[in-house]
C-alpha positions as CSV (number, residue, x, y, z in Angstrom):
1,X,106.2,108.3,82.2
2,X,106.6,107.0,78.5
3,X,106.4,109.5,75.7
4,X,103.4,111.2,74.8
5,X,102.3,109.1,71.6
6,X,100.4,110.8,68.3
7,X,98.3,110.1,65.5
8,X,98.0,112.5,62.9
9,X,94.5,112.7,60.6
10,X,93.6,114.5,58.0
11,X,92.8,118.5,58.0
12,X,95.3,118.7,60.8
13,X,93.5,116.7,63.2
14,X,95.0,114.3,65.7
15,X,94.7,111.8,68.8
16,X,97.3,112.3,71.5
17,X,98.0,109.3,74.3
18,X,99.7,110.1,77.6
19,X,100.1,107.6,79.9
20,X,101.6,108.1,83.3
21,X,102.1,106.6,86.3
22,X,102.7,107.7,90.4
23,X,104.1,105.1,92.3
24,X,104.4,107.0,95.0
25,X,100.8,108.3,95.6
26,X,99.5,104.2,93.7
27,X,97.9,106.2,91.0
28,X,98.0,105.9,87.1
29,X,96.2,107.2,84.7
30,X,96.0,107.5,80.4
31,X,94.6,110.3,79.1
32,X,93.4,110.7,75.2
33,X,93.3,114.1,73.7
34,X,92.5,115.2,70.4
35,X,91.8,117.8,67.8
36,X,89.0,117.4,65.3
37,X,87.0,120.2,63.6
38,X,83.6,119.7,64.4
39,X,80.9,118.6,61.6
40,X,78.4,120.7,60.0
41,X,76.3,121.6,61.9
42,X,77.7,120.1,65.2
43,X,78.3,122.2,68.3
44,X,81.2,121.3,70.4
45,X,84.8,122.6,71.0
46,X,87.8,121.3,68.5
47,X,89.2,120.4,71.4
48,X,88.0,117.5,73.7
49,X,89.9,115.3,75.9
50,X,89.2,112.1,78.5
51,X,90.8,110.6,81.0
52,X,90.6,107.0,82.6
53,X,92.7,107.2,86.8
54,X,93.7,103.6,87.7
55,X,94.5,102.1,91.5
56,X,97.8,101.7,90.3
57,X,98.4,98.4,92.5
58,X,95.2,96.6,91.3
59,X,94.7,97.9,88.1
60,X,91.1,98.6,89.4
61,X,89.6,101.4,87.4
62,X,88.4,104.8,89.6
63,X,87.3,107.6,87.6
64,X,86.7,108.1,84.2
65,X,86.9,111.8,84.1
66,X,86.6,115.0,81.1
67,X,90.8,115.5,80.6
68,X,90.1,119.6,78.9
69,X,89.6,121.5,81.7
70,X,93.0,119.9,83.4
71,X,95.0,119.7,79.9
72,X,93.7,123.5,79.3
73,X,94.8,124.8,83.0
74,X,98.0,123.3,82.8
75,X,98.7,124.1,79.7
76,X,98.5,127.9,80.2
77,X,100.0,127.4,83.7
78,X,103.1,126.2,82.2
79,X,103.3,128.4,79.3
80,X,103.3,131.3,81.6
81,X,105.8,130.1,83.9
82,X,108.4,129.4,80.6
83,X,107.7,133.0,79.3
84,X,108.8,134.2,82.9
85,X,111.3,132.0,83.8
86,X,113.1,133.1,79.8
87,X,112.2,136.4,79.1
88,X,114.8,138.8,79.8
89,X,115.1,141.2,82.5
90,X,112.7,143.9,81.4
91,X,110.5,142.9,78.8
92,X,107.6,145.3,78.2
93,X,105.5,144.3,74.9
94,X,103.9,140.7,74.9
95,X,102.4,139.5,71.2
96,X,100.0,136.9,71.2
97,X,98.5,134.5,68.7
98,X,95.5,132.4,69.1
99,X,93.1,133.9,72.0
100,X,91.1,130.8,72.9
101,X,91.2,129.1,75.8
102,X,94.6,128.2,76.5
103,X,95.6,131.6,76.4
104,X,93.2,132.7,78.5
105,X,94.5,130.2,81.4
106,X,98.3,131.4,80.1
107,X,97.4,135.1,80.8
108,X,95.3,134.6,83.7
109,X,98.6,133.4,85.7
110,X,101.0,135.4,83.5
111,X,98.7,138.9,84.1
112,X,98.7,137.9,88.0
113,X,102.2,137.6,88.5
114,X,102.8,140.9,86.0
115,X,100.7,143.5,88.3
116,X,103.7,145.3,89.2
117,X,105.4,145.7,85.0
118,X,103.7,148.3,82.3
119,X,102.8,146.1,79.7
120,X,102.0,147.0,76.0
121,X,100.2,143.3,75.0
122,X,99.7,143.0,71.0
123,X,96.4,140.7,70.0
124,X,96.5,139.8,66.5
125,X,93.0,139.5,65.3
126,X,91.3,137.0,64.9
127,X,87.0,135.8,64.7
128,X,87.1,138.8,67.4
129,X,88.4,137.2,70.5
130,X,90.7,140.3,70.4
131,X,87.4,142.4,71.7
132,X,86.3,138.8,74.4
133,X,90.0,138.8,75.4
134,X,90.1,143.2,76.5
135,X,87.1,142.9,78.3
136,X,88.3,140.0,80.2
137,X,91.5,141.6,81.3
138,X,90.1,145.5,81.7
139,X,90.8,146.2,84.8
140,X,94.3,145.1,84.4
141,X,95.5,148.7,84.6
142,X,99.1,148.1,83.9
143,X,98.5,146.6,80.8
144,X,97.9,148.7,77.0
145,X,96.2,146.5,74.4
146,X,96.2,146.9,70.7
147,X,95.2,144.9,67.9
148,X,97.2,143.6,64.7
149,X,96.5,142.9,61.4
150,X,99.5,140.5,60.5
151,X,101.3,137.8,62.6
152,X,104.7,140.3,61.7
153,X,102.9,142.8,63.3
154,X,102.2,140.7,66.2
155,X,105.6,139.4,66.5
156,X,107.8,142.6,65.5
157,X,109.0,144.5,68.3
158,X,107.9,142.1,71.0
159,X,110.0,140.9,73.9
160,X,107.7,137.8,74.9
161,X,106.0,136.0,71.6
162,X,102.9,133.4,73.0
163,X,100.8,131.1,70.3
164,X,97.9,128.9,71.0
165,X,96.9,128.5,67.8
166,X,95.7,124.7,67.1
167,X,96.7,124.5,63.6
168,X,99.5,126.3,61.3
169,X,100.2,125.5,58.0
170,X,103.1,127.6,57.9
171,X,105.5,129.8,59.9
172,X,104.2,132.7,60.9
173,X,106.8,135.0,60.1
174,X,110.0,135.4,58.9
175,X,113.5,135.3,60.6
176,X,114.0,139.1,60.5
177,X,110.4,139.5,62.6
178,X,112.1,138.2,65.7
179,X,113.9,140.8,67.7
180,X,117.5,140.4,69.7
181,X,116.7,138.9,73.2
182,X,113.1,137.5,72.2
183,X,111.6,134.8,73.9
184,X,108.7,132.5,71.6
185,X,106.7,130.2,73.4
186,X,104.4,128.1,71.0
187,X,101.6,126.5,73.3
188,X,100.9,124.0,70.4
189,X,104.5,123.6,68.9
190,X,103.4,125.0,66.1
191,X,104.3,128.2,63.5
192,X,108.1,128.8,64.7
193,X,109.9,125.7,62.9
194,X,112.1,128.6,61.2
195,X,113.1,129.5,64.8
196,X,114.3,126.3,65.5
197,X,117.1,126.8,62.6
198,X,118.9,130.2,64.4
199,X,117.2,130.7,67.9
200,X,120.1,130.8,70.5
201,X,118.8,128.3,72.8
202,X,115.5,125.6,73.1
203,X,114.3,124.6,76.2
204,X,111.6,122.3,76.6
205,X,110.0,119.7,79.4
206,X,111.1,116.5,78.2
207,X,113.8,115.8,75.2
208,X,112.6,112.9,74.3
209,X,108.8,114.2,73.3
210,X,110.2,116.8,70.4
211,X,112.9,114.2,69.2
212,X,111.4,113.9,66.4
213,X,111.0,117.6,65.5
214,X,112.3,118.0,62.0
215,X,114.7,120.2,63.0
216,X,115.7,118.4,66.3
217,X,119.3,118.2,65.2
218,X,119.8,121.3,64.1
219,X,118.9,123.1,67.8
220,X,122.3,125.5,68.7
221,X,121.7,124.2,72.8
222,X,118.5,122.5,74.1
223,X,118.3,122.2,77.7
224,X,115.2,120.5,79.6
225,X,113.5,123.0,82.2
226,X,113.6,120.7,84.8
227,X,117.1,120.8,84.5
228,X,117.3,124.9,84.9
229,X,114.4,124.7,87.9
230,X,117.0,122.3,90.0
231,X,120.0,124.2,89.4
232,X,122.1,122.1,87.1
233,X,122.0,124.3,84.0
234,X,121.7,128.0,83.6
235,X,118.3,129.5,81.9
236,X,118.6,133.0,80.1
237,X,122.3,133.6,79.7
238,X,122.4,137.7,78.3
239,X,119.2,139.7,77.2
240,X,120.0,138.9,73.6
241,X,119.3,135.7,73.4
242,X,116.6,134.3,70.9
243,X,114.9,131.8,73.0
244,X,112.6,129.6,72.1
245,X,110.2,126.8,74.3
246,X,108.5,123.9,73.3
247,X,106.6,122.3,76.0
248,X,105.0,118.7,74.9
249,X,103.3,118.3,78.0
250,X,103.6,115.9,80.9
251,X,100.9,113.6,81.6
252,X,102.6,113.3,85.3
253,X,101.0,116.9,85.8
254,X,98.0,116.3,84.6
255,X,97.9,112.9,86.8
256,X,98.6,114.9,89.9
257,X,95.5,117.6,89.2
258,X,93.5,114.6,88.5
259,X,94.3,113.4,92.1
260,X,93.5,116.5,93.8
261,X,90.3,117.3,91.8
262,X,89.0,113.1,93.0
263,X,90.2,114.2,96.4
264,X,88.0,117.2,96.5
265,X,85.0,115.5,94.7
266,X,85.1,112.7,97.6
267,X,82.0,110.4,96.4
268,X,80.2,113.0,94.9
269,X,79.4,111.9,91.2
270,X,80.6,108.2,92.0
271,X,78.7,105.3,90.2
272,X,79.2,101.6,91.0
273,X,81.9,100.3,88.9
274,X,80.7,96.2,88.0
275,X,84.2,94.9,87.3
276,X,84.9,91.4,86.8
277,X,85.7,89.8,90.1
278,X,85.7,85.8,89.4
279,X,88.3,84.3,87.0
280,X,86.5,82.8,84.4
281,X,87.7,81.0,81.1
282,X,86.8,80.9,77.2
């Protein structure tokens, strides 16, 4: 699995290009996913994404398929597991930024596997989705809502700090915002760069995809999940740890829901695909 490639535009818009491949299971795949404001006037999310699933031995194209819905699950799939796998022992009060879609798929696993933990959850406002995102989760009765005015309201006092926002133009807060023992998990990378300069420890899914971080060098200890999940290096070390995780995302995931939702489609949806079949020349 090469590095996730990007091109930046302007107004903070961008292409991203994962390819990946599974020997294994003779699959490949490249997915394209990309931010753009829409245009006036034009209805559509900011977010769009396709992806094009390859007979790995042949090269033969199979599916051209929409790449959101995946990206989106496993996105808040993963970001959930992070802030689990780091927070410390008895975290309470969760802040989030940004309550669009990929933090409803982050709290829809993160609330699930909660059920049993008194939660105070802070929503910073935003466009409403603070009033959308309580009446989604109501009849969690473990968990107590309330609403912020200010990201350092948001982030001040909480044990477990979640952003999906899409764009940033700044940090979010200061360095004195974030409490001893804190664990920040920016869906999108972005808003925390000040956190990269005195957070304890960074973890992250693949070292190679935040290389280029402008602060990359500067991490105290970075330590790749996979590493943690497989027992070669310890996670949280002490409940006052600043922690901080940046996952990139792995196209091998995203491959490997793509092969599961073919599986269960079977031939419904299928088109005949006119490839060329003769050699020919110019």
């Amino acid at each position: 699995m090469p590095v996730k490639t990007r091109m930046n535009q302007e107004n903070g818009n961008y292409y991203a290009i994962m390819p990946c491949m599974n020997a294994i299971h003779n699959t490949a795949m490249v997915k394209m996913i990309g931010r753009h404001l829409p245009k006036h006037g034009e209805k559509r999310p900011a977010m769009l994404s396709d992806l094009l699933f390859y007979e790995a031995d042949t090269g033969v194209l199979q599916a051209v398929m929409d790449g959101e819905y995946i990206t989106t699950l496993r996105t808040g799939a993963s970001a959930a597991h992070s802030a689990l796998l780091y927070a410390k022992k008895n975290f309470k009060t969760i802040g989030l930024i940004g309550l669009g879609n990929n933090m409803t798929a982050c709290m829809d696993v993160f609330f699930e596997r909660t059920r049993d933990r008194q939660l105070t959850v802070k929503l910073y406002r935003h466009h409403d989705q603070e009033t959308r995102f309580i009446e989604r989760y109501k009849d969690y009765k473990n968990v107590i809502f309330e609403c912020c005015d200010s990201y350092k309201a948001t982030v001040k006092g909480s044990d477990i700090i979640i952003s999906a926002v899409t764009r940033a133009e700044s940090d979010f807060c200061n360095d004195e915002s974030y409490d001893e023992g804190c664990t920040v998990v920016p869906i999108m990378t972005l808003g925390f760069q000040n956190c990269d300069l005195f957070f304890d420890h960074v973890f992250t899914d693949e070292m190679d995809q935040i290389r280029g971080f402008k602060y990359f060098d500067s991490f105290k200890t970075l330590t790749n999940t996979t590493d943690v999940l497989l027992g070669r290096e310890p996670g949280r070390q002490s409940d006052k740890e600043r922690i901080l995780v940046y996952n990139y995302g792995l196209a091998i995931q995203d491959l490997y829901f793509a092969e599961q939702v073919l599986r269960l489609a079977g031939s419904e949806g299928s088109v005949d695909y006119n490839y060329c079949k003769d050699k020919f020349f110019m």
